[in-house]
C-alpha positions as CSV (number, residue, x, y, z in Angstrom):
1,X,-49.2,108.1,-147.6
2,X,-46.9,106.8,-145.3
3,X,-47.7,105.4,-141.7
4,X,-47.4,107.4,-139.2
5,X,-44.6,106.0,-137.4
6,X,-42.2,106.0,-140.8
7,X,-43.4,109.6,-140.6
8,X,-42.4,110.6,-137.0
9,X,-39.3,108.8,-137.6
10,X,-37.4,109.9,-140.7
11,X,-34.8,111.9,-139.1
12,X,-33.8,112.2,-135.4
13,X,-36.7,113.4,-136.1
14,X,-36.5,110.3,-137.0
15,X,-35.2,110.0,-133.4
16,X,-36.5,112.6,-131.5
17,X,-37.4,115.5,-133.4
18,X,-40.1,114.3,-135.4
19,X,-40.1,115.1,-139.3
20,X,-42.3,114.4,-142.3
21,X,-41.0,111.6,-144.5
22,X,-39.6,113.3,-147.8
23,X,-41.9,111.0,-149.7
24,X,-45.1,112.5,-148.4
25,X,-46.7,114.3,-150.9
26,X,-48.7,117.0,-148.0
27,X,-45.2,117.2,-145.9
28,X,-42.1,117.1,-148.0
29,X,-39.0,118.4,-146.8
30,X,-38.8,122.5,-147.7
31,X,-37.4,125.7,-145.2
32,X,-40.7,125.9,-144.8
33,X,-42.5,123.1,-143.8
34,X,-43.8,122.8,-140.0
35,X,-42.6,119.3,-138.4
36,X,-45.4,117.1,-137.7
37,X,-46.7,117.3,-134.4
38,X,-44.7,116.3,-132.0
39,X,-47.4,114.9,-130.0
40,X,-47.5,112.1,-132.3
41,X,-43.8,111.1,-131.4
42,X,-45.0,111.2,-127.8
43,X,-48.2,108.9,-128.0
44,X,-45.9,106.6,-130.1
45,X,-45.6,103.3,-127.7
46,X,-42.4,102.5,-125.8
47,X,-40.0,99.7,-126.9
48,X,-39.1,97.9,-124.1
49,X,-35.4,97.8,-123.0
50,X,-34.2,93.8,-122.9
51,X,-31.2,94.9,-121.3
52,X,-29.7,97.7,-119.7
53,X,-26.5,98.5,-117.0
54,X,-24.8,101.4,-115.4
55,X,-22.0,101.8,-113.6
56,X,-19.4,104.6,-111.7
57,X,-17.3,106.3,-113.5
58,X,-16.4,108.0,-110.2
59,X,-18.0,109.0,-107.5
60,X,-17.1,111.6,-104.6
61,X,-19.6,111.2,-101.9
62,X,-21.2,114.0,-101.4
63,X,-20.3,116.0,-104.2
64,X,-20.7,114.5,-107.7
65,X,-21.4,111.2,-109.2
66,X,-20.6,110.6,-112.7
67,X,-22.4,107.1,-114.0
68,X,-21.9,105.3,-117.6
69,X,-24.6,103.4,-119.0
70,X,-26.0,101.6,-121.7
71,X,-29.9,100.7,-122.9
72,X,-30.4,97.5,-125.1
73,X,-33.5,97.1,-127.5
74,X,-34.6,95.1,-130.4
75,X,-37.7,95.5,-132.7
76,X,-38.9,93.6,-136.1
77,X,-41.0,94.4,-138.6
78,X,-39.5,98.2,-138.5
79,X,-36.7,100.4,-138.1
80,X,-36.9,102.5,-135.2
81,X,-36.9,102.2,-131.2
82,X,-38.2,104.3,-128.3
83,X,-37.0,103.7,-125.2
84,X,-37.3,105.0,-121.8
85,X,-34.8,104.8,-118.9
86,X,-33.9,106.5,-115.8
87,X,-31.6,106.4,-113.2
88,X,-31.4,106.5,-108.9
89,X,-29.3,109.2,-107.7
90,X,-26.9,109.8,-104.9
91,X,-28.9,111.5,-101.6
92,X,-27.2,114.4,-102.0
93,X,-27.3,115.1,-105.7
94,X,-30.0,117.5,-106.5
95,X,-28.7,118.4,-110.0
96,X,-28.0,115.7,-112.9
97,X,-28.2,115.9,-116.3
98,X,-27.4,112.9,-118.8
99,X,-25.8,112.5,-122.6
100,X,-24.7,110.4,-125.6
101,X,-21.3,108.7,-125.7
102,X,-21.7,106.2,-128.2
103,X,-24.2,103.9,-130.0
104,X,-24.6,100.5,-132.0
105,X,-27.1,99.4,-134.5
106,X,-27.9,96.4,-136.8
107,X,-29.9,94.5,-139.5
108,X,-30.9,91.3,-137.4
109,X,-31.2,89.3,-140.6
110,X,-28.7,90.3,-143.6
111,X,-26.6,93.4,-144.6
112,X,-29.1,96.3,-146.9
113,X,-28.6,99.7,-147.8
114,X,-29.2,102.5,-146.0
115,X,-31.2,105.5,-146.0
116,X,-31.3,106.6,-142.3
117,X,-29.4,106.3,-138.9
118,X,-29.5,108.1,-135.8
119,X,-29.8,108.0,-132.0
120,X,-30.8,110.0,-129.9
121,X,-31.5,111.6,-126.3
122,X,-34.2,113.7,-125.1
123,X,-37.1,114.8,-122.9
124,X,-34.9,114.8,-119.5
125,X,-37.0,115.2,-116.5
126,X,-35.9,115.5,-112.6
127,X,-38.1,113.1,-110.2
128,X,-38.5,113.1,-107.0
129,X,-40.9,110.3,-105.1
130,X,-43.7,111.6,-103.0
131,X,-42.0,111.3,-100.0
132,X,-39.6,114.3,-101.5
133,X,-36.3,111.4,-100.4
134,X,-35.7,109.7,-103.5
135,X,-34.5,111.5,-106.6
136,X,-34.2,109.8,-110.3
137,X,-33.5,111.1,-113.4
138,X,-35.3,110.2,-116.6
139,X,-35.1,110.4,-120.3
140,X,-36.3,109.1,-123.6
141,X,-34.1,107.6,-126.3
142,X,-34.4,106.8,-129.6
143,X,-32.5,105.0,-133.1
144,X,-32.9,104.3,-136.0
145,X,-31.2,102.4,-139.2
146,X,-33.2,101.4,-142.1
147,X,-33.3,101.3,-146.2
148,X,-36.3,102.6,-147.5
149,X,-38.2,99.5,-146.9
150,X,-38.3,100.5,-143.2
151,X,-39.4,96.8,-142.2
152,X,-35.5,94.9,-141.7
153,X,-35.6,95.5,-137.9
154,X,-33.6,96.5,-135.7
155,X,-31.3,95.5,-132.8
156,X,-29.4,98.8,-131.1
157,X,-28.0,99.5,-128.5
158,X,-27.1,103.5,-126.9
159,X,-24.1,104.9,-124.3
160,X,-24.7,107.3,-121.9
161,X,-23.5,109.2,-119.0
162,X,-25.0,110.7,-116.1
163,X,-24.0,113.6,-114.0
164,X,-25.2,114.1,-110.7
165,X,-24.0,117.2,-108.1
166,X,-24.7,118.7,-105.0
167,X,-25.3,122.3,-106.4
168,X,-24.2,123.6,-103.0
169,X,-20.8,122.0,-103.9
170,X,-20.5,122.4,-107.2
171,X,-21.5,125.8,-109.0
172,X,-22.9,124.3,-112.2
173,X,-25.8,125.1,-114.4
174,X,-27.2,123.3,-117.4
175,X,-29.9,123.8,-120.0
176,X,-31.0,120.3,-121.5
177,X,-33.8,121.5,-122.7
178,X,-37.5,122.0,-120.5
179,X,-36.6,119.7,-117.6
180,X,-39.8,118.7,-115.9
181,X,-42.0,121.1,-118.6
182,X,-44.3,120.2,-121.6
183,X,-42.5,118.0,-124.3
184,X,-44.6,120.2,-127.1
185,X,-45.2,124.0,-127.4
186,X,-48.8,124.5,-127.9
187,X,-50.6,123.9,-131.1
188,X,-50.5,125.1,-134.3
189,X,-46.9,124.4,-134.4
190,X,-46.5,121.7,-131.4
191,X,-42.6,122.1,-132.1
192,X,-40.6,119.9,-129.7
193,X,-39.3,121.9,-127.1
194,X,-35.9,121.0,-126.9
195,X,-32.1,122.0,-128.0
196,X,-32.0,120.8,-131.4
197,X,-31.5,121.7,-135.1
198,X,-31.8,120.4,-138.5
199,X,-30.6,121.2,-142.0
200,X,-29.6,120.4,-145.4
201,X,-26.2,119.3,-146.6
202,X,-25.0,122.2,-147.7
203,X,-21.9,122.1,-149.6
204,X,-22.6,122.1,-153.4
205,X,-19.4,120.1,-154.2
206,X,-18.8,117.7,-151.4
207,X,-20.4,115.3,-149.3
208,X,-19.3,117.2,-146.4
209,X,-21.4,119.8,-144.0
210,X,-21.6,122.3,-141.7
211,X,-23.9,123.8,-139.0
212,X,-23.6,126.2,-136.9
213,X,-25.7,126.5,-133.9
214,X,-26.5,127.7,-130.5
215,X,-28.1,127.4,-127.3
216,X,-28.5,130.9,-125.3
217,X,-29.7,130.8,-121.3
218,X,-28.8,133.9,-118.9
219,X,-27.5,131.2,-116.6
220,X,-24.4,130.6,-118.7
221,X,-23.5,134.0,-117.2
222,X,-22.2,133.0,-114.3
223,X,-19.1,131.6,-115.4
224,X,-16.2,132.1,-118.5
225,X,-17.1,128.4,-120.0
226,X,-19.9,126.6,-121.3
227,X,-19.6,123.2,-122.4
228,X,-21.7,121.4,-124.9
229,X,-22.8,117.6,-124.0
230,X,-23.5,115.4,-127.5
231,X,-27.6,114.0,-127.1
232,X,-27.9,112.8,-130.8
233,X,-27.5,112.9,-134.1
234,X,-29.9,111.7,-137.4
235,X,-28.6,111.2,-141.3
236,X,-31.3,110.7,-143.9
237,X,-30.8,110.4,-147.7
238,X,-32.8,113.1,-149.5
239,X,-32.8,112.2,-153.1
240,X,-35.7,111.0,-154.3
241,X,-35.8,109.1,-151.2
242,X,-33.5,106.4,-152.4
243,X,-31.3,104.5,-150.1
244,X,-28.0,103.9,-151.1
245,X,-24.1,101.9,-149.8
246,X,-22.2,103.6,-147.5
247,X,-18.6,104.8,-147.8
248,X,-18.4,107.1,-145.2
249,X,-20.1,108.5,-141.9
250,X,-18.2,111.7,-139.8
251,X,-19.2,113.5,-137.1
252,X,-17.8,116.5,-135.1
253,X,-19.2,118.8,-132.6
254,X,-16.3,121.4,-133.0
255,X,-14.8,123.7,-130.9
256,X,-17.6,125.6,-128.5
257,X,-17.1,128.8,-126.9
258,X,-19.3,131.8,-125.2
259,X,-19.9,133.7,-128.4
260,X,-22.2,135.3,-130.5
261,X,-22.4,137.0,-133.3
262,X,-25.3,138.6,-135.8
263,X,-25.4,135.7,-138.1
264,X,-28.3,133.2,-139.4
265,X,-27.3,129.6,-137.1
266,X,-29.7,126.5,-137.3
267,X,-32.2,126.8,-134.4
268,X,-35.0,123.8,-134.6
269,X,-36.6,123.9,-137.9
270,X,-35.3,127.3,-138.8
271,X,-32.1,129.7,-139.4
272,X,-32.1,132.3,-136.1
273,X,-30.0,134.8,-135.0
274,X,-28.9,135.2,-130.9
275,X,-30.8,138.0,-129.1
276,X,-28.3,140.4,-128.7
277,X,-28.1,144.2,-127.5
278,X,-26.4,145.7,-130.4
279,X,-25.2,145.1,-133.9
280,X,-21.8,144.1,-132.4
281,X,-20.4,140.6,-131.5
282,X,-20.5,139.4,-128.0
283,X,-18.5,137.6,-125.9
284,X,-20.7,136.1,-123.2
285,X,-24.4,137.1,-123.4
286,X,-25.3,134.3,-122.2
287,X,-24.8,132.0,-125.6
288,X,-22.3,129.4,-126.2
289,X,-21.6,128.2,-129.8
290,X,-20.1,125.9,-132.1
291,X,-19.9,124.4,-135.7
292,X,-21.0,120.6,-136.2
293,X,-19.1,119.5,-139.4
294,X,-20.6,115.9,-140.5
295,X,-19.8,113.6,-143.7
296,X,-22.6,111.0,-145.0
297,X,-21.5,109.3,-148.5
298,X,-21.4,106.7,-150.7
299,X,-19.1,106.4,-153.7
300,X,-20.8,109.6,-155.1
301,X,-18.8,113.0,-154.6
302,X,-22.3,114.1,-152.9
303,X,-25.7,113.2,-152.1
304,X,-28.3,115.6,-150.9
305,X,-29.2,114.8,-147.1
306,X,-30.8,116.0,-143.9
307,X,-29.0,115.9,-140.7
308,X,-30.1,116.5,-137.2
309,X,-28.7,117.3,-133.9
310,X,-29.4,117.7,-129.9
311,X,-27.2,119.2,-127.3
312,X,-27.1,120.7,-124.2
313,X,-25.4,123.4,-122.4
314,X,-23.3,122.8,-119.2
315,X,-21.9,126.4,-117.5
316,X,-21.0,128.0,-114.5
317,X,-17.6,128.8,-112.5
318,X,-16.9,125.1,-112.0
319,X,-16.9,124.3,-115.6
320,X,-13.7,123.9,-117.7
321,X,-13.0,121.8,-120.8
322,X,-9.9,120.2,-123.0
323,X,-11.3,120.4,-126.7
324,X,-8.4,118.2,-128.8
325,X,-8.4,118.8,-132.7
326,X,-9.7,116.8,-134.9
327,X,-10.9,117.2,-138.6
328,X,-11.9,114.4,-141.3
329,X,-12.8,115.2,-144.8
330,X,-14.6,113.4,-147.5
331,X,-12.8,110.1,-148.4
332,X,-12.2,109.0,-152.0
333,X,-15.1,108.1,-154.3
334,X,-14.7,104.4,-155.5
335,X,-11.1,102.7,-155.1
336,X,-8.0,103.9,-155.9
337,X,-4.1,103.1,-155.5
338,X,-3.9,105.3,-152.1
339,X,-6.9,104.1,-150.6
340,X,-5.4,101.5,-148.8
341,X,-7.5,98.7,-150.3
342,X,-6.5,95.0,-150.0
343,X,-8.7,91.7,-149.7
344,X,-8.0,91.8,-145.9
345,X,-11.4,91.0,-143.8
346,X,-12.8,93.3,-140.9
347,X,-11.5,92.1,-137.5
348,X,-14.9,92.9,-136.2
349,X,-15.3,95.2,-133.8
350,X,-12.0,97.2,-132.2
351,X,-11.8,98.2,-128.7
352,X,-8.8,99.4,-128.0
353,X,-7.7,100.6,-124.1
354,X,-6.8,104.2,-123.8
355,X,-5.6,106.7,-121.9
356,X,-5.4,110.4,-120.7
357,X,-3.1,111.4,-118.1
358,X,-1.8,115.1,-116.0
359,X,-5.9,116.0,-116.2
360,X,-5.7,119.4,-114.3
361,X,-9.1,119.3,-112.9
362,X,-10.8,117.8,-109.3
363,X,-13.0,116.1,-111.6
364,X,-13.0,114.9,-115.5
365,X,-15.4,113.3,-117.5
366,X,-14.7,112.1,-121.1
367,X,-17.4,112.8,-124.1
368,X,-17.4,111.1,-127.5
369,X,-17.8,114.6,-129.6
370,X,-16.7,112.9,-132.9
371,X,-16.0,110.3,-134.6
372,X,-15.5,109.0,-138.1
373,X,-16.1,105.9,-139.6
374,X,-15.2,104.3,-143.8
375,X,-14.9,101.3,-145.5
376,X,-11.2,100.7,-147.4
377,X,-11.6,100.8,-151.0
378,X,-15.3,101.0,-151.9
379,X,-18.9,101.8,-150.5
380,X,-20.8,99.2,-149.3
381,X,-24.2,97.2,-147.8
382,X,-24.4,97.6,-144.0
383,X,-24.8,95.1,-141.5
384,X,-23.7,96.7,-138.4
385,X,-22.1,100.2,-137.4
386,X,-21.8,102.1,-134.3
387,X,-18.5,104.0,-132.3
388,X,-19.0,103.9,-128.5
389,X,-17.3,104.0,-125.1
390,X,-17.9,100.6,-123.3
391,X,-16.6,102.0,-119.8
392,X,-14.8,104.4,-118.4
393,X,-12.8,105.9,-115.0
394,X,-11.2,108.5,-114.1
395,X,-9.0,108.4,-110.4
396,X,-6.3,110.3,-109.3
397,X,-2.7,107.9,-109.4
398,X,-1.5,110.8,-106.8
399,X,-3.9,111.6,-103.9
400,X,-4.6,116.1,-105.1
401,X,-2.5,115.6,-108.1
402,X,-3.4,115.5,-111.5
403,X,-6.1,112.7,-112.6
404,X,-6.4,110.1,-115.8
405,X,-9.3,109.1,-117.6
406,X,-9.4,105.6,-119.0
407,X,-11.7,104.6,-121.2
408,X,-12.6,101.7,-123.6
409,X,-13.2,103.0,-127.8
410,X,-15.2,100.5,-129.7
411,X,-16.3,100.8,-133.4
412,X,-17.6,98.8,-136.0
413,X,-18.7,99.0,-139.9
414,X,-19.3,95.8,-141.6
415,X,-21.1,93.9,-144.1
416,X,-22.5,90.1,-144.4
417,X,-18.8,89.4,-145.5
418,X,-16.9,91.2,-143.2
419,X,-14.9,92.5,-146.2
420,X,-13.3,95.1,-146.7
421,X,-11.9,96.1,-143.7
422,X,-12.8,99.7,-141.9
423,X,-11.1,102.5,-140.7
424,X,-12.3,104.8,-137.3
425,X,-11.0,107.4,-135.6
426,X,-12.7,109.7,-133.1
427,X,-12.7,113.0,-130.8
428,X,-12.3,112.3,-126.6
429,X,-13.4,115.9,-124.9
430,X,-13.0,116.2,-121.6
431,X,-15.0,117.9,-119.6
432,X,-13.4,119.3,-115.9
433,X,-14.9,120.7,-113.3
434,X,-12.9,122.6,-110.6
435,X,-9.4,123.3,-111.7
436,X,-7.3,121.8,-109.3
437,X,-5.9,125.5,-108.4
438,X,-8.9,125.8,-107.2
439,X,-10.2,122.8,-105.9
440,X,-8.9,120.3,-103.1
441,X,-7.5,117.1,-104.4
442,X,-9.4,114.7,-107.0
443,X,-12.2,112.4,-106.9
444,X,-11.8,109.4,-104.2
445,X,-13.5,106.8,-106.4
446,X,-12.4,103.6,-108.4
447,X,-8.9,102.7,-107.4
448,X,-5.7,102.8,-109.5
449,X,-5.4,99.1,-110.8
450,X,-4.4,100.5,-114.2
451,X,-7.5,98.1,-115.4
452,X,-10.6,98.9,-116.4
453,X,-13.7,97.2,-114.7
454,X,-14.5,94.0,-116.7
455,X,-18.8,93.8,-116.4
456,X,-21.0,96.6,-115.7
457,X,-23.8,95.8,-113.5
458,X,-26.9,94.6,-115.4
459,X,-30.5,94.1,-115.0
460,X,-33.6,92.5,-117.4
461,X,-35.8,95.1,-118.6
């Protein structure tokens, strides 16, 4: 049998939902089969951070803070990291809430296959100091990328971004899950209590997915929107538990919206349907949901494979959002004349500056709800991958008018050679609150230099 921790760690559940390895012969992978305990995960010791910064976004003072982040940690020996982190808030912030915008992961030593990869956040708890002055917000974090050896290492790094209101300023209301209550439901299943899903690919012709899920809280209620902040993702390989090249890794958290119909979506370790007050469809009741779509391939036309999710829920009369399209689809299998395939090398990693301008809202934070990443031409050993945002702003070039996001996209995919080249492209939501009909003017915060800042501030873990 497996250890333990390649057991708690095979999917996301291998980074925070807490599955049975395939290979284990008393808890392979079936509908059926009840997660192992999820106590395990939490008596599993801490990695700690060797780096770790933060940074404004923006920041109106006494109304909302929004702060980008990152966590740093390396391991070896193994092929997973726990982390936790936390960050001060503003005085007069007594609501915050944090999520994914990127990560970054590598084999210290050489390029392998691959059977898993993930990251992943969860377990977000208010704190408040015994003094009842001094509020933080916490959270545990996890990755993972491995072949089935589960012993390269690991060096990874996570993006993240933390929102902090005064909730007698701004009408919002989010669901992450049981802030501040037991990590585990109580025994015999000892299920993580949490917003999450997994499945099975589930195409039987493609290497493409998808999963339809969502979270349902009477607090949604109180406005028209709800919008869904990305926490994590897991891929494992489920073939004989075999790792294999990579050709291709997508995600998409697709268009959300307040509805709910009598269907079987992925709920935790099972297929549920919302709790609705009639055999009718419902707009509103309190449930926001959405279709994850998600690619994991090598040259084959498909693989069998698990995937894993965690979200949470942002609503209330403050909320709004601009959801851009964006679809990918499987990519060839093996070479071909269209592919684009040359003898070119990677660059390395890209980071190109962009923008988003005529933002309608008082404030507007951007979210990383998709991305896809490919070799040209063929599938191949992995060294590094990852797509994140290295900073962002948002300001308002005209004092009550419209506002910009700008932001910095990085990606990488890359073997020992660097060769062939990669292809990314990726899905900016943004998330508003207060349309400026209805608010007063935009966020006084981080200037309008038409630059982003250079160097987050840092500290040694």
């Amino acid at each position: 049998m497996a250890p333990l921790s390649t057991r708690v760690f095979r999917t996301l559940i291998a980074t925070l939902l807490i599955s049975c390895a395939p290979f284990v012969a008393s808890c392979g992978f079936s509908p059926t089969v009840v997660p192992v305990s999820c106590s395990d995960f939490d008596e599993t010791n801490l990695t700690p951070l060797t780096s770790q910064s933060t940074q404004f976004g923006f920041q109106d003072v006494g109304t909302i803070a929004a702060i980008h982040g990152t966590g740093t940690a390396k391991v070896d020996g193994k092929s997973f990291v726990k982390v936790q982190q936390s960050v001060a808030l503003p005085g007069y912030a007594d609501k915050a809430t944090v999520f994914l915008n990127g990560w970054r992961a590598n084999y210290p030593d050489s390029d392998h296959h691959l059977i898993n990869v993930g990251t992943g956040i969860g377990n977000i708890k208010s704190n408040i100091d015994a003094e009842g002055k001094n509020r933080s917000l916490s959270w545990v974090a996890t990755g993972s990328l491995t072949d089935n050896g589960y012993d390269k290492g690991l060096n990874w790094s996570y993006f993240f971004t933390v929102i902090a209101w005064n909730s007698t300023r701004l009408n919002l209301f989010v669901d992450h899950g049981p802030d501040g209550g037991p990590l585990c439901s109580p025994p015999p299943k000892s299920q993580l209590n949490d917003n999450y899903f997994y499945g099975y690919s589930n195409s039987p012709s493609s290497a493409g997915s998808a999963f339809y899920s969502f979270i349902q809280n009477p607090g949604f209620l109180s406005g028209n929107i709800t919008a869904l902040l990305p926490r994590g993702f897991d891929f494992v390989w489920n073939d004989s538990n075999d790792d294999h090249h990579l050709r291709q890794l997508s995600y998409s958290l697709d268009h959300s919206e307040t509805f709910a119909e009598h269907r079987k979506y992925n709920k935790k370790d099972a297929t549920v349907t919302p709790d609705l007050p009639d055999a009718a469809s419902h707009v509103g009741a309190g449930v926001v949901s959405w279709t994850s779509n998600v690619i994991f391939k090598d040259n084959d036309t498909r693989r069998n494979y698990i995937y894993s999710e965690l979200d949470s829920g942002l609503g209330g009369p403050d909320v709004g959002l601009v959801q851009p399209p964006f679809a990918s689809v499987p990519t060839d299998d093996g070479s071909s004349f269209f592919s684009g395939c040359s003898s070119t090398a990677s660059r390395g990693i890209r980071s190109p500056d962009l923008e988003i301008r005529d933002i309608p809202y008082t404030y507007a934070i951007p979210m990383l709800t998709g991305w896809d990443v490919q070799y040209l031409c063929d599938d191949q050993h992995v060294k590094e991958v990852g797509v994140w945002i290295d900073n962002w702003v948002f300001d308002t070039p005209t004092p009550g008018g419209p506002g910009r996001i700008r932001y910095r996209l990085s990606s990488v995919l890359r073997d020992d050679d660097n060769n062939p080249d990669f292809l990314t492209v990726h899905k900016l939501t943004i998330l508003g609150l207060r349309p400026l009909a209805a608010g007063k003017g935009g966020a006084g915060n981080t200037g309008t230099s038409g630059k982003l800042p250079t160097k987050p501030r840092k500290s040694k873990s």
